[in-house]
TORGUPA-238398 format. One line per field, with one value per residue (C-alpha): residue number from 1; y, x, z. Coordinates in steps of 0.001 Angstrom, whole numbers. Each point is the difference from the previous one (the first is absolute). Last residue first. Example, Ala and Ser with C-alpha at 12.3 -4.5 7.8 and 13.67 -1.06 7.14 Angstrom:
2
n <- 2 1 $
c2 <- -1060 -3440 $
c1 <- 13670 -1370 $
c3 <- 7140 660 $
! end
This chain:
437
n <- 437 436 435 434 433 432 431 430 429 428 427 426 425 424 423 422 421 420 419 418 417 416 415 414 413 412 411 410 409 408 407 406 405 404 403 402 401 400 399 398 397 396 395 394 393 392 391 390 389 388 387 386 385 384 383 382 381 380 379 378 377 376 375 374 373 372 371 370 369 368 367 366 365 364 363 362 361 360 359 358 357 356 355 354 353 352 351 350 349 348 347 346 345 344 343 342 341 340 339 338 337 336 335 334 333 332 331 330 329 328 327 326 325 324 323 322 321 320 319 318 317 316 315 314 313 312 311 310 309 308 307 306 305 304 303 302 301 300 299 298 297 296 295 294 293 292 291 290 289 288 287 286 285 284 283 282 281 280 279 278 277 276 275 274 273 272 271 270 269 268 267 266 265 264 263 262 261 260 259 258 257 256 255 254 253 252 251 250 249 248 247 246 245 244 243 242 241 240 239 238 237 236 235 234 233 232 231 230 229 228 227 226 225 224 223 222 221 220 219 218 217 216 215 214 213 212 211 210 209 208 207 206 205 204 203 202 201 200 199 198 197 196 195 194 193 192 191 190 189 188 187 186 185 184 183 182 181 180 179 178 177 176 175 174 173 172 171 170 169 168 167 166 165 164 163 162 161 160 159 158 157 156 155 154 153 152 151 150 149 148 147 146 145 144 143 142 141 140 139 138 137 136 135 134 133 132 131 130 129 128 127 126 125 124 123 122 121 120 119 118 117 116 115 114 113 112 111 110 109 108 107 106 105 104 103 102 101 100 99 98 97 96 95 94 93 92 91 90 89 88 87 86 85 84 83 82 81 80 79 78 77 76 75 74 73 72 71 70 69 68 67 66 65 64 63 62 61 60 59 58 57 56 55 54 53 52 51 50 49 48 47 46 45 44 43 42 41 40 39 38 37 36 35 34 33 32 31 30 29 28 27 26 25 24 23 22 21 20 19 18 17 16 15 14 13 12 11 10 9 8 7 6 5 4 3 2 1 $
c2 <- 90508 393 3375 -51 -3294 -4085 -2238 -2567 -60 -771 -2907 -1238 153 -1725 -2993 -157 -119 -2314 -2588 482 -1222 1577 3213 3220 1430 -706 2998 2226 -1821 750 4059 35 -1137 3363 725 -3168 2398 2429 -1638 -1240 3433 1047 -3085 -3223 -1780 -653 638 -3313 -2157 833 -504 -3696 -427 1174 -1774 -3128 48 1004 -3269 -1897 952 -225 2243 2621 3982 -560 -1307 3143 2001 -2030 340 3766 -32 -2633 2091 3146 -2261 -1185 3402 1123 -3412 502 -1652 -2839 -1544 1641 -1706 -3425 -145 404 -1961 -2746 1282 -1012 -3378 -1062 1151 -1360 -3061 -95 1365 -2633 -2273 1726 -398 2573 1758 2969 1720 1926 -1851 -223 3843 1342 -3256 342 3750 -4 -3263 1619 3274 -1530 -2665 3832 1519 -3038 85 3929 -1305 -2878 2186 2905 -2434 -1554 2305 560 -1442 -3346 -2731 1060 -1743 -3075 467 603 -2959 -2413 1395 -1155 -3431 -409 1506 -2052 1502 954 -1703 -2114 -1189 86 -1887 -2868 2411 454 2910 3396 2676 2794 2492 -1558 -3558 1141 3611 -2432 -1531 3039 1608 -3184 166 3827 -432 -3124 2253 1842 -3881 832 2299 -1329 -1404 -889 -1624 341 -3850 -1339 2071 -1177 -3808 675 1552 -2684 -2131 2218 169 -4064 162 2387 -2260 1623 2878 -2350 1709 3250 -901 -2496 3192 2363 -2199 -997 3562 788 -3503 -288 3503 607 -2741 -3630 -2398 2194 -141 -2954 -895 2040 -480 -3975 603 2629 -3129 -2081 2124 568 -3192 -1281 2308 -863 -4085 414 2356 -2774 753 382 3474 -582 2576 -1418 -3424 1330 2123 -2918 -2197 3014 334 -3721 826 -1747 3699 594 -3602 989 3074 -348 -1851 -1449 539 1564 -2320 -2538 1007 122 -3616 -1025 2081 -780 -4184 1022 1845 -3394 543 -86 3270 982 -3872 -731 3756 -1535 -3248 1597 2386 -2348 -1213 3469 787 -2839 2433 1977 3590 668 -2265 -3561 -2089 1637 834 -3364 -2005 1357 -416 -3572 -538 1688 -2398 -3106 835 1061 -3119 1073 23 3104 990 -3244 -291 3514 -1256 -2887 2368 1559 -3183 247 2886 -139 1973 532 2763 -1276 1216 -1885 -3223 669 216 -3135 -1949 2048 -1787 -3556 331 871 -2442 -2525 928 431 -3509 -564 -175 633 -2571 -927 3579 1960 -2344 -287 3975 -36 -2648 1884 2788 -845 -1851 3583 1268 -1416 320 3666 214 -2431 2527 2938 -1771 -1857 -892 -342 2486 -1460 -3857 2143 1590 -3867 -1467 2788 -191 -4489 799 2479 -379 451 939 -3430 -1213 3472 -1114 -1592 3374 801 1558 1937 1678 492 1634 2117 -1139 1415 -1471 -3005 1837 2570 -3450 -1399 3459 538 -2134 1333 3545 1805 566 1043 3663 1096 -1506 2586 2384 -2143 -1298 $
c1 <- 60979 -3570 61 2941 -188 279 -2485 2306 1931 -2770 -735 2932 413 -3522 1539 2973 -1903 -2632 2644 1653 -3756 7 -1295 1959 -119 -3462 -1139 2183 -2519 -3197 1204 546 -3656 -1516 3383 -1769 -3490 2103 2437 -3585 -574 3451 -173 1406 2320 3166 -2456 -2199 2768 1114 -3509 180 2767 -1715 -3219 2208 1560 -3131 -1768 2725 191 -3794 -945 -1242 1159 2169 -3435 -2427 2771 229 -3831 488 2421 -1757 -2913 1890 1938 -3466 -1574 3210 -406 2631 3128 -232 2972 -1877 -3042 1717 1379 -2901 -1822 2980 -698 -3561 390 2807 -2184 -3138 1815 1499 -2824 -2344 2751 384 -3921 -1950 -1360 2481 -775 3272 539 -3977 -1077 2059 1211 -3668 -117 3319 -885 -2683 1196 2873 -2386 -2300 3572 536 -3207 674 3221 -977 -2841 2198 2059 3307 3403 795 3177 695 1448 -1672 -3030 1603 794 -4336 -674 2531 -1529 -3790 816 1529 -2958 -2285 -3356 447 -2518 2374 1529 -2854 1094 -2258 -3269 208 904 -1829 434 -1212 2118 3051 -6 -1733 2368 2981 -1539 83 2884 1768 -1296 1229 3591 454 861 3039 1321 2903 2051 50 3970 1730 -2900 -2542 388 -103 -3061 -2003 958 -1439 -2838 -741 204 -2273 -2662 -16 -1304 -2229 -1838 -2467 2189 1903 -1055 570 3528 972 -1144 2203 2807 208 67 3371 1142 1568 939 1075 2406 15 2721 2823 -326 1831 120 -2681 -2119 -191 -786 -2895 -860 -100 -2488 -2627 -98 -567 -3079 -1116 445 -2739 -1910 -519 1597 -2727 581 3411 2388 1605 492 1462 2224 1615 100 2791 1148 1390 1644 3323 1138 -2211 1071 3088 -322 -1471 -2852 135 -2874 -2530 1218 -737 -3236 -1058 745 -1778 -3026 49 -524 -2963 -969 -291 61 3782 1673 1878 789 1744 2174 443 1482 1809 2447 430 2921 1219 -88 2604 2960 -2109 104 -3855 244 -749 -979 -3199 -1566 1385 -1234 -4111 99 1376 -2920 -2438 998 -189 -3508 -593 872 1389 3489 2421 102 667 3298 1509 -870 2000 2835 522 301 3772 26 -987 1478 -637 -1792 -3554 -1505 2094 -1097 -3457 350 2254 -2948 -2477 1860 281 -4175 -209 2180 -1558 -3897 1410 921 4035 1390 3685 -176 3600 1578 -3192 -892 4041 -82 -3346 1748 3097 -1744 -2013 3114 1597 -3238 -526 3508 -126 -2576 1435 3075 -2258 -2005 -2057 -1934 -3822 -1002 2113 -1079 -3351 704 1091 -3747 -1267 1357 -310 -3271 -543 -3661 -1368 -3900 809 1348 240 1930 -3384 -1235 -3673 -254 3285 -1148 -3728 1172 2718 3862 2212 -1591 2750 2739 -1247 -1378 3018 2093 -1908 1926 3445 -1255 901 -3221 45 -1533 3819 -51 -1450 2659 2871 2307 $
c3 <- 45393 -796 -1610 -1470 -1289 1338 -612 -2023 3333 2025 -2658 605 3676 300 -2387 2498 2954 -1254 -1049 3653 1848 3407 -1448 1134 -3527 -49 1657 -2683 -2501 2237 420 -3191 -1536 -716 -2321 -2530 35 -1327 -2826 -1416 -130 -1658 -2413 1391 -2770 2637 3256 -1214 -129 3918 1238 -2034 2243 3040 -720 -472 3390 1536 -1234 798 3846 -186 3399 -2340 429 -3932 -1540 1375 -2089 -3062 -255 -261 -2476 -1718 -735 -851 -3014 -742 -956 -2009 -2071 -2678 2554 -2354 2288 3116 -542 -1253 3480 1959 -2312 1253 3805 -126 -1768 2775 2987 -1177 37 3443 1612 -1207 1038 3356 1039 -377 2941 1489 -3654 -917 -3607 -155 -897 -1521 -2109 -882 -1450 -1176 -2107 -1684 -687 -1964 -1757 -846 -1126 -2057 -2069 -496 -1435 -2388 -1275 -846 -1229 1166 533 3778 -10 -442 2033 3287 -2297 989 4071 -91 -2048 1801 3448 -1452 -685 3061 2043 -1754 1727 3571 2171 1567 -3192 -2499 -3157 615 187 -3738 -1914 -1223 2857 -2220 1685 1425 -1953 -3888 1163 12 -3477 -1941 1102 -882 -3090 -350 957 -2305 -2553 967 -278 -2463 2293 3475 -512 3337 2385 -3411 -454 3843 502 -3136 1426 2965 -1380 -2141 2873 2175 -3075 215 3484 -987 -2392 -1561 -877 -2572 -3001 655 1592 -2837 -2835 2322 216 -3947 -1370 1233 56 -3012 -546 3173 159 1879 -477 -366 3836 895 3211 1101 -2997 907 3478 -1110 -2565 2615 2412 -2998 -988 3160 543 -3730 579 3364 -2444 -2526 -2872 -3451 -803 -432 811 3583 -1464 -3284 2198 1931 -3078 -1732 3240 -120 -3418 1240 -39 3156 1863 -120 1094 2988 1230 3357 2003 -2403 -2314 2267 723 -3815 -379 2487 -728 -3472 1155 2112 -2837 -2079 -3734 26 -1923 3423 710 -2915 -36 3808 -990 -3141 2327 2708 -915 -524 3558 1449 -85 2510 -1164 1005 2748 1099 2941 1376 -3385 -1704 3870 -557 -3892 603 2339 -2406 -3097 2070 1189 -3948 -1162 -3608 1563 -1377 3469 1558 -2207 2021 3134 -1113 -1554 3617 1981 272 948 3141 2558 3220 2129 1286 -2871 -2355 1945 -269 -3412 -423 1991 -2662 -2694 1676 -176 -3167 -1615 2094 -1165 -3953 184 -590 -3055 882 2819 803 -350 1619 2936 1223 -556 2527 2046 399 1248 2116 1693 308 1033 3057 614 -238 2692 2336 294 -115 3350 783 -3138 671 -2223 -3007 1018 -360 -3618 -1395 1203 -1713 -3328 365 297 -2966 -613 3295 -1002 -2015 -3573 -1620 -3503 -1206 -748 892 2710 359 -3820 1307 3549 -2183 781 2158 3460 -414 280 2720 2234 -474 1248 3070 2393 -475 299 -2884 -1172 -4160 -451 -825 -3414 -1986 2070 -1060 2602 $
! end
């Protein structure tokens, strides 16, 4: 199942109230399609006969004679209310998600999409990203209904659209000049930054299937302008991130300069600590955001401005200095932990990729040390791995402080934990000289 669509309950009881909780307050309020708090009785009344089955057997022959009356419905009323078709629709959905098939019903979910009733248009939305793939013979009907829908005024309407792309686009939908709409959407000035986050994610699902679709010399100057000008909004600065990761995965060169924006604005979030209170995850400020900034500028080597770079060493220092001191604090809880612990060991990372911070390299020797004697199992397991990183580039003092720590790594080859083992044996390994061996 599609990850967009993975939020939806799958308890048998949950699904009407999913359904018909879709729609904004103000849309749901107001549309003549939502009858009742219970709009879908006949929906419900169908999922507990499910519930109540008694067995497999009882099961499938509950929805054997569902069945037949939804085709029955759908052959002798062909223009059916748009509250009927909806509701036989979700019945096939649930259906499909129970394990049988239902293609029958595909092209009706397929008609409620390209419905100007935007209750109708969000349930067939909901079953085409559930129902369908990206080579699904049944794509290209869908092709003008969402190039419709991506220039509507509405961006309740873009939204749709855009999360099926996100789901399912492929190919066909790229050379059906979907992306060509997706990018539009992401590059206007005028997107709401709901449509810019989703724009963002389909056209990285567009680029991955067909990657002609974004080049360097396009883009180049694009990313860095959308990323300045989106800072605002960091939600929409992790999309654009996300989508700047998925494009410089195989091929970095192009995008050399986004390296000092996004300098820029992770020292406005470390050092400056410019962003709203929403984006605090226990205390730690956007620690997704700031992990695809860090594993990005491990893309490059160490090549920005003399600005760019003293900025970085002080975001370096920064980090160091708190992941120091709250990664082996007994009082935070384990999500605080958590993500310190992943933003600490990715400037950990980009430190020794630069590897032109002599001062830093000892620093993180030494913290790697105090990391390999904590009771973390994963904590030591990555301090022993990034240990091993650090000895391949380690200058001859850095090379020192790491031979301090033998005894501790040779200590953790009898570790209960077989992953620590192994990564301890490595690294003793990389340790090995004349003097030490």
């Amino acid at each position: 199942m599609n990850a967009a669509m993975s939020s939806l309950p799958t308890l048998p009881g949950a699904l009407p109230s999913a359904i018909t909780s879709l729609a904004p307050v103000s849309m749901q309020s107001s549309s003549s399609d939502y009858r009742s708090k219970n709009t879908m009785k006949g929906l419900a009344n169908f999922i507990n006969d499910i519930s109540s089955s008694t067995g497999k057997e009882a099961e499938r022959k509950r929805i054997n004679k569902e069945l037949g009356h939804i085709r029955k419905q759908f052959t002798e009323h062909p223009d059916m209310n748009g509250y009927k078709r909806k509701k036989y629709v979700c019945k096939l959905l649930y259906i499909y998600m129970l394990g049988y098939e239902v293609e029958f019903g595909y092209m009706h979910a397929i008609n409620l999409v390209k419905s100007f009733k935007f209750s109708e248009k969000q349930i067939g939305y909901l079953a085409v990203g559930v129902l369908l793939h990206e080579a699904h013979e049944l794509v290209p009907l869908l092709i003008q209904a969402l190039s419709d829908d991506l220039g509507a005024r509405s961006e309740h309407t873009q939204c749709l659209a855009l999360t099926i792309v996100a789901n399912i686009g492929g190919r066909q939908m790229a050379e059906a000049q979907i992306a060509p709409a997706v990018s539009k959407l992401l590059l206007a000035k005028t997107s709401p930054n709901m449509v810019k986050k989703k724009a963002a994610l389909s056209m990285l699902q567009l680029y991955r299937k067909c990657p002609d679709l974004i080049t360097p010399d396009l883009w180049g100057d694009r990313i860095p302008q959308l990323l300045t000008l989106s800072f605002k909004d960091l939600g929409v600065v992790t999309s654009i991130m996300s989508l700047l990761l998925g494009i410089t995965k195989t091929s970095p060169e192009g995008y050399e300069q986004c390296v000092d924006p996004i300098i820029d604005m992770l020292g406005k979030i470390v050092l400056d600590k410019d962003y709203s209170r929403e984006y605090l995850y226990y205390t730690v400020a956007n620690p997704w955001l700031q992990v695809k900034m860090l594993k990005f500028l491990q893309r490059y080597p160490c090549t920005a401005t003399k600005e760019a770079n003293a900025r970085l060493h002080e975001i370096l220092s920064r980090i160091l200095m708190f992941g120091d001191k709250d990664v082996l604090k007994q009082q935070p809880s384990i999500n605080h932990k958590n993500a310190m612990s992943c933003v600490l060991f990715e400037a950990i990372e980009l430190i020794i990729h630069l590897a032109c911070y002599p001062e830093l390299l000892h620093k993180i020797a030494q913290l790697l040390g105090r990391f390999i004697k904590t009771k973390y199992t994963n904590i030591r397991y990555l301090a022993l791995n990034a240990m091993a990183k650090l000895r391949a580039v380690a200058d001859p003092e850095t090379v020192a402080i790491i031979n301090t720590h033998q005894d501790l790594v040779i200590h953790s080859l009898t570790d209960y934990d077989i992953s620590i083992r192994r990564m301890a044996l490595d690294l003793l390994y990389s340790m090995c000289s004349r003097s030490t061996s």
